[in-house]
N, C-alpha and C positions, 0 to 999 in steps of 0.2 A: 531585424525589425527596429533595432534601437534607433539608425536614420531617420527611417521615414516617420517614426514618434515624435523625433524633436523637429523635423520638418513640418505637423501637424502643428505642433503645439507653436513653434516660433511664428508659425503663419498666422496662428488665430492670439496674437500677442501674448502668450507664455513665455514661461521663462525655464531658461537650462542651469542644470546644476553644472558646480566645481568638475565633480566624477563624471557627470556625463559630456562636458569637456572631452575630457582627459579618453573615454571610452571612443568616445564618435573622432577624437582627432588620432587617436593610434590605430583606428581602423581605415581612414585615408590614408595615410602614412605608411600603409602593409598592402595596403588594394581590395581590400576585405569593405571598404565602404567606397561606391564608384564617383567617376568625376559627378557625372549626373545628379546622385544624389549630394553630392557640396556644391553643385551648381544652383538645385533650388533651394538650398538651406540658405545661403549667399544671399539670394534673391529674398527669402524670406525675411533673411537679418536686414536688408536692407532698405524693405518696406515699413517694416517692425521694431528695426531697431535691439539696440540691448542696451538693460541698464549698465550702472557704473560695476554693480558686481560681478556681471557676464563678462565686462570688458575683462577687468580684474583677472577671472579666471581663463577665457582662452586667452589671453599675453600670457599666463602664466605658465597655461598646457603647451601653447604652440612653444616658449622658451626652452620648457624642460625635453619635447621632442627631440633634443640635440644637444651639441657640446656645445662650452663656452670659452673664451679666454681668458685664461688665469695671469694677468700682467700684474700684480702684489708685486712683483719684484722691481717693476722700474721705478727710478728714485725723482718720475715727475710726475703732475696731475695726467688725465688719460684721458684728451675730451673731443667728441666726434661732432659733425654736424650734419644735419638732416635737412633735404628741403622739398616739399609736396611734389613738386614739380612744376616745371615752366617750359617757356620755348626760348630758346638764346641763352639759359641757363647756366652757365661754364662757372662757378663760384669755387666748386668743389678743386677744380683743377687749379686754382690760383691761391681756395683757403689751406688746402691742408698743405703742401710745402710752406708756405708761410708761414702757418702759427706752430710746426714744428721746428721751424727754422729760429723761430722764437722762443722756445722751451717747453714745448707742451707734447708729447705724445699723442699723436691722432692716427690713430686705428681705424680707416675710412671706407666701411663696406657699402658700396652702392649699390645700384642697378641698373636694370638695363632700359631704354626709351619705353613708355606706356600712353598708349593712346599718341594723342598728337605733340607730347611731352620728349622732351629725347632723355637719355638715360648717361649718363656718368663712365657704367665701362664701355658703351661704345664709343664715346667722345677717345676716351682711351685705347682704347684699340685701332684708332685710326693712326698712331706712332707703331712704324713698323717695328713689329717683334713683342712689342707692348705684351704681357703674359698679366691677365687680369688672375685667373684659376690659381690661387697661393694656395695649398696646405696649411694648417693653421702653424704648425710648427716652424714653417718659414716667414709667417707672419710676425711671430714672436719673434725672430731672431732681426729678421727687420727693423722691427720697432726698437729692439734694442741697438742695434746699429746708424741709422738714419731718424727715429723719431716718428715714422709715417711709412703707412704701407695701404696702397690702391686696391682693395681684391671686392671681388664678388661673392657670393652668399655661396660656400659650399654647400655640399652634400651632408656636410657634420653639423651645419647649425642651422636651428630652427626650419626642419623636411616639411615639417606641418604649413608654416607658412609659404615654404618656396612654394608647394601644390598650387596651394590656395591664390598665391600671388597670381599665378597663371592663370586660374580658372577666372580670377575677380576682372581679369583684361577680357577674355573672350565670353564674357556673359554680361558686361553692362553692368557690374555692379563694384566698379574703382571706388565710385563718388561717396561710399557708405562710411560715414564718419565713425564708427565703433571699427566696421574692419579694418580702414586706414590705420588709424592709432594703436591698434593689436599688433599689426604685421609691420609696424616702423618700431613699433618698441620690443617687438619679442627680437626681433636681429639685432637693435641699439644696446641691448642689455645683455647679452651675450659677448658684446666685444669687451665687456669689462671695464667701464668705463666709471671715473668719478664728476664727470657731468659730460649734458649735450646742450646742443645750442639747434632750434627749431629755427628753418627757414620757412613761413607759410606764406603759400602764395594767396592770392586774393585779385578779384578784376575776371573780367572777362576769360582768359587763359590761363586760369587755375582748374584744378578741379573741384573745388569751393568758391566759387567765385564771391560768395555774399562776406560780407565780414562779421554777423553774427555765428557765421557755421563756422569760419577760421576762429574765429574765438574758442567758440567748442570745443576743435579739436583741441588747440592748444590746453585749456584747462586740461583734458581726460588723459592728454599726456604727459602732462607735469604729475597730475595726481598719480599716473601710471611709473615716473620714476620715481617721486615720491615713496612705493611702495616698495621700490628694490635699493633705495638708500640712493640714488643716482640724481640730485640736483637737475633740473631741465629750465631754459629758457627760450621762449620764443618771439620773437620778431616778427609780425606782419607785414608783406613787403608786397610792391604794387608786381602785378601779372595783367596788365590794362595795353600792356604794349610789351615787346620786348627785352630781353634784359641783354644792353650790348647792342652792340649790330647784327655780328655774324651768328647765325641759325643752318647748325649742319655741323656733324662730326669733326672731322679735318679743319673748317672753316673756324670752328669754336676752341679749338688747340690751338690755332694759332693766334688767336683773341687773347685768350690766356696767357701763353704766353708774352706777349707785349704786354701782358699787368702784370706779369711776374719783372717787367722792368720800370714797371710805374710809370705805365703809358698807355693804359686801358680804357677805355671808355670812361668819362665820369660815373655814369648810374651802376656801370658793375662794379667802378673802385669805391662808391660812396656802399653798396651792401656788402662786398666784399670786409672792407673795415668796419662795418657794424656789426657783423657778428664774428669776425676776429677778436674784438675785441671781447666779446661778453666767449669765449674761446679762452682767451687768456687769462681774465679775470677770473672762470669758473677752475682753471687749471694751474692757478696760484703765481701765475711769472709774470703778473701785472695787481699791482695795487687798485688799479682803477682804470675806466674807458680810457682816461685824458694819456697816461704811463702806456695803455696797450696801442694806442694810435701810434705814438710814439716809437713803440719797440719796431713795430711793423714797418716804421717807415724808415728806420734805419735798414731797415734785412730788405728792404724793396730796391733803397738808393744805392746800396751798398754791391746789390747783383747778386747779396746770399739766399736768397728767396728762388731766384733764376739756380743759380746753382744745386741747392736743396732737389729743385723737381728735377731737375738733371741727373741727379744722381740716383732718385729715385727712379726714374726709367732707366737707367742703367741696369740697377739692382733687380730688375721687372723684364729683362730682357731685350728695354726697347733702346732704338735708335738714340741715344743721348744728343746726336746732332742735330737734331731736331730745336734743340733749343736755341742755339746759334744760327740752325740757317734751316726756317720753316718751310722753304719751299721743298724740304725731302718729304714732307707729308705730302697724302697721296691729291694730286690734284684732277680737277674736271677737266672730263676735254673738250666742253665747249664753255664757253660766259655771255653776259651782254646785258647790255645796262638797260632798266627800263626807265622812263623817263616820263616827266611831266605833262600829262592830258592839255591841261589848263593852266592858267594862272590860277592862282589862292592858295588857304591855309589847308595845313594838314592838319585833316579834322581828327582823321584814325589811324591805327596802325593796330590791326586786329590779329592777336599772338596765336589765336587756336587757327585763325585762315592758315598765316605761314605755316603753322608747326604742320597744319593736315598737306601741306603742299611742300614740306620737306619728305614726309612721308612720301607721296608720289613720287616725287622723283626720284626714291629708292634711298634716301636717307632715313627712313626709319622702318619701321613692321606695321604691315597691316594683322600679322598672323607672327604668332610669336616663333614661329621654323623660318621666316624669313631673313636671306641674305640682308645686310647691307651695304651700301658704299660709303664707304668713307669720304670721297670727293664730292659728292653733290650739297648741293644747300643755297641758301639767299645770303645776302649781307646785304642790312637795312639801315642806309643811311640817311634817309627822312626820320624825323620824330613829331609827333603829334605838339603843333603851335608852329611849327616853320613853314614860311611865307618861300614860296616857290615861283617860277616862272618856267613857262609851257617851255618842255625841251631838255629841262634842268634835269638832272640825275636824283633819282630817290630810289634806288636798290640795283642790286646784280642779282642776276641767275646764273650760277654753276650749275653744268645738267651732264649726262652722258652724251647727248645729243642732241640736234635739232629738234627733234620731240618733245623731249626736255624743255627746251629752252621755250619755246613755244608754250606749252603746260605752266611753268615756274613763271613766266610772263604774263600768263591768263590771271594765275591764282594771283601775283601783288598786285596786279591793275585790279583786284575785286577787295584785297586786304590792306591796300592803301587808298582812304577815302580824301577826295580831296573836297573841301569846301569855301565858302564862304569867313568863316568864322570857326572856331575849334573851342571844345567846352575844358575846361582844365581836366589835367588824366590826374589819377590818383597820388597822394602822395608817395612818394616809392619806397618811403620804410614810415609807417603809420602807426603801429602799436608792439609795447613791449611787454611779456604776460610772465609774472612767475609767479612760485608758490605764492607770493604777495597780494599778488592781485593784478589790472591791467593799468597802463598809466600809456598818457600818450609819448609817442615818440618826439625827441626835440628836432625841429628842424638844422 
């Protein structure tokens, strides 16, 4: 009875205690409380909402649902980064070799594509042999050896939120700013960490698109590490288009890697070193932004950066040559360029079209039991303000097939808007939030 009580009450805007937390999430966690009934508590939270003390207290039940990692012993700062979600996203693959390459311990638990969002260990696991599923014990020894270690959200930390993770993709209720912030901080604060660094997305292809609600969250997760002594900063960074070119597992590892040589797209190298740097700073092996730009740019020029994630796929089971010669990632068996309708400006480049048209073509889950391929995807080389002519190249389709190709052709002739004239896209790294307060970003 205790469910469907707090399903009444959060529905008709009540509020749940600490205990009943703690009650209602170890009864999901056992199967004593059904998906169903956290499917409409979800829905409930989400219409409804919870205060800052709700939030408070499931981070704190969903944390204590699991182990943690106890890294006291390594002799550097310990600091991870997080980011809402985007399409073209690959940051994660370029920041944590690099700012461990640079003295920082990063302990880097992701996950997997959500919604039209792609996910971190699949980008991962498109390197064959790639072993996301670490043990914690071999996580530590990792870290102690290389500085960075890529895994997924076992079975030992925070069960409460894995459920929940899954239930919040198949019921429509991701976008709920208190669950977001629970379920990124009960996993962030279990890896044991002395700060993180918030990637929020913002724009069209976020799952906040407004930038009052990215403010939100940011605040309720600073406040949220705030409370377990864990320093938090975040960044608001444009999701109006995509980040990079390439959109697709395999296609975003090899993006990646070409910025692991310092040869990436400007807009992923210009976020990538913005929150390396507040990466470094919070982890003590940088004085300041101006010193962490700095460090990173020597470990990028120098090919210790390339090297670092090398060895980390090594260490992880996967292919190391990969990094040297990307064409062993798994490729599509068909491509083809689409090309420009008209003359004019490119008005759009709309990131939730693409990400839902990587999805079809089998690059992502519509259903979280789904396969995926690693080979398929877009790479979008138009950007919103480029002056085109009818013919010219503005993206590729990687597809398994003619099918494919045809489908992934549909969807950027409808996700690439061409116009007249183009309204300026957002700024790509806009606002910086900590316990301080907000201040805008420098250009």
């Amino acid at each position: 009875m205790l469910a469907r009580t707090l399903i009444e009450r959060k529905r008709d805007g009540g509020r749940i205690a600490p205990a009943e937390w703690r009650a209602l999430l170890a009864g999901y966690v056992d199967g004593t409380v059904p998906d169903y009934q956290m499917a409409a508590l979800a829905m409930a939270v989400f219409f409804a909402g919870l205060d800052r003390d709700e939030v408070r207290a499931l981070t704190a039940e969903m944390l204590a649902s699991g182990a943690a990692l106890d890294l006291r012993h390594l002799p550097v700062g310990r600091v991870d980064k997080h980011s809402t979600g985007g399409v073209g996203d690959k940051v994660s693959l370029v920041l944590a070799p690099l700012v461990a390459e640079c003295g920082v311990a990063v302990p880097m638990m992701s996950g997997r594509g959500l919604g039209h969002t792609g996910g971190t260990l699949d980008k991962l696991e498109a390197i064959p042999g790639f072993r996301t599923r670490l043990p914690l014990p071999d996580v530590v020894r990792q870290l102690e050896r290389l500085g960075c270690a890529l895994f997924g959200q076992t079975e030992a930390i925070a069960p409460a939120d894995r459920k929940l993770y899954a239930l919040r993709d198949a019921t429509a209720t991701v976008e709920s700013i208190p669950l977001i912030a629970a379920s990124i901080m009960s996993k962030k604060l279990a890896e044991g960490l002395t700060g993180l660094v918030l990637d929020i997305k913002r724009g069209s292809g976020g799952f906040l698109p407004e930038l009052d609600r990215g403010l939100e969250l940011a605040r309720i997760m600073i406040g949220l590490g705030a409370d377990h002594g864990c320093p938090v900063v975040a960044l608001l960074t444009a999701m109006d288009r995509p980040l990079g070119r390439a959109c697709g597992n395999a296609l975003e590892v090899e993006e990646a890697i070409m910025a692991l040589r310092g040869e990436g797209p400007a807009d992923l190298m210009r976020v990538t070193y913005a929150l390396g740097a507040e990466m470094l700073v919070l982890g003590g092996a940088a004085a300041d932004h101006d010193a962490a730009r700095r460090r990173m740019d020597v470990s990028l020029s120098g090919g210790r950066a390339a090297a670092r994630f090398q060895a980390i796929i090594e260490a992880q089971g996967g292919d190391p040559r990969v990094v040297d010669d990307p064409a062993r990632l798994p490729q599509a068996a068909a491509c083809e360029l689409v090309t420009a309708a008209r003359d004019g400006v490119v008005a759009q480049v709309e990131p939730r079209a693409i990400g839902r048209a990587v999805v079809a073509l089998g690059g992502g889950r519509a259903r979280m039991e789904d396969a995926v391929d690693p080979s398929v995807g877009v790479v979008v080389t138009a950007r919103p303000g480029d002056l085109v002519r009818r013919g010219e190249p503005l993206a590729t389709v990687f597809a398994r097939d003619a099918e494919g190709i045809r489908m992934g052709t549909e969807a950027l002739r409808q996700a690439i808007v061409l116009g007249d004239e183009a309204d300026p896209p957002l700024p790509l790294i806009s606002h910086r939030v900590t316990s301080a307060g907000v201040t805008r970003y420098p250009d």
